[in-house]
C-alpha positions in Angstrom: 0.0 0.0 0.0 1.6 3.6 -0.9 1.7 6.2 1.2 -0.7 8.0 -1.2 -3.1 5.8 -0.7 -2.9 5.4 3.0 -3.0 9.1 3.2 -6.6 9.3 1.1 -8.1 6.1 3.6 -6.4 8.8 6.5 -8.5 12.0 5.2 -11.5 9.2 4.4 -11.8 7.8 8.0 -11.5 11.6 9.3 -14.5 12.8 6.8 -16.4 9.6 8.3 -15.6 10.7 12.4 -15.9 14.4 10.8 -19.6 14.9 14.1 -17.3 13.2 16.8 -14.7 16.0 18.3 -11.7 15.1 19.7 -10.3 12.9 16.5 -6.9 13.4 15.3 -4.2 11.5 13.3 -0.5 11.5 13.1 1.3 10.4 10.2 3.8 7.6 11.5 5.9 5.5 9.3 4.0 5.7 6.0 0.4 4.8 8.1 -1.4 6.7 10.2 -2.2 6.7 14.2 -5.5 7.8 14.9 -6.6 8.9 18.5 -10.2 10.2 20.2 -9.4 12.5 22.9 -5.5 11.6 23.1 -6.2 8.0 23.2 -5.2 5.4 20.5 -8.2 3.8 19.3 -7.0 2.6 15.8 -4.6 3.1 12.7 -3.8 2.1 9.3 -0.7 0.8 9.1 0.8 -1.8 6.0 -2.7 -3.5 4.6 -4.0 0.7 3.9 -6.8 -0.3 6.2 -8.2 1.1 9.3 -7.4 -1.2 12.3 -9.2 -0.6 15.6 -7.9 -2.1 19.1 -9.5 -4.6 20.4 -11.8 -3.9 23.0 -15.3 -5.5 24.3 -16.8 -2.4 22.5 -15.1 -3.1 19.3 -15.7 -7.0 19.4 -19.5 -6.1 19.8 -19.4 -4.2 17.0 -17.9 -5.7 15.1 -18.5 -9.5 15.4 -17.3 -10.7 11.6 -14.0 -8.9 12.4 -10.9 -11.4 12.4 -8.1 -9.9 14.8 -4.8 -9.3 12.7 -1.3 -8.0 13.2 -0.8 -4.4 12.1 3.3 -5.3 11.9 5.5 -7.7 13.6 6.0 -7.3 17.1 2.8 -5.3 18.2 -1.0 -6.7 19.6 -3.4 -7.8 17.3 -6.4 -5.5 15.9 -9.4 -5.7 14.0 -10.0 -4.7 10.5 -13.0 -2.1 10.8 -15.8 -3.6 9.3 -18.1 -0.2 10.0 -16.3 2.2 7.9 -18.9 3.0 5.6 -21.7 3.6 8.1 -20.1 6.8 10.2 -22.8 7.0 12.7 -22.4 3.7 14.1 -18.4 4.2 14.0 -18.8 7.4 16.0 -20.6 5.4 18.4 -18.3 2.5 18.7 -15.2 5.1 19.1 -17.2 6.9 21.6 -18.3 3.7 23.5 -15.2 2.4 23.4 -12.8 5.3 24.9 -13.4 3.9 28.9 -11.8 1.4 27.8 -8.5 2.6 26.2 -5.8 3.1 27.5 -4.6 6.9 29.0 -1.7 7.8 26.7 1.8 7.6 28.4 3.3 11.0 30.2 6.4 11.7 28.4 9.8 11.5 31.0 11.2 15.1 30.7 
């Protein structure tokens, strides 16, 4: 996947979480992180597709969703399966943020 294409899934997946504040992404190593409210709920990574961590929220959503590896060496994640239906992927994000983790003070 190039990194023209992962950028045009990136300003895709924002358009579709364009009603829930809070989303951003960082471009990291050709892919993209994305967070809701400074915590990491997803990415797209090699495969150009958005991966979401895997959470009880996430796995109810998503039921058909088999976990994969975004690279070697890192937790699985599941290929979103919601994408095209925004409102219920807002939800799912916003359902889901109790659950993820608090994003890691940098030492000074």
């Amino acid at each position: 996947m190039s990194s023209d294409q992962n950028k045009r899934m990136a300003e895709y997946v924002m358009d579709q979480l364009a009603g829930l504040p809070g989303v951003r992404n960082i471009p990291m190593m050709g892919g993209y992180v994305f967070y809701f409210n400074d915590r990491i709920f997803g990415g797209i990574y090699g495969s150009g597709e958005l991966l979401i961590k895997i959470t009880e929220t996430s796995k109810r959503y998503m039921p058909d969703s088999e976990p994969q590896l975004p690279y070697e060496g890192t937790k699985e994640m599941l290929p979103c399966t919601i994408l095209e239906d925004s409102e219920q992927l807002q939800r799912m994000i916003e359902e889901m943020y109790p659950e993820l983790p608090e994003r890691k003070k940098k030492k000074k």
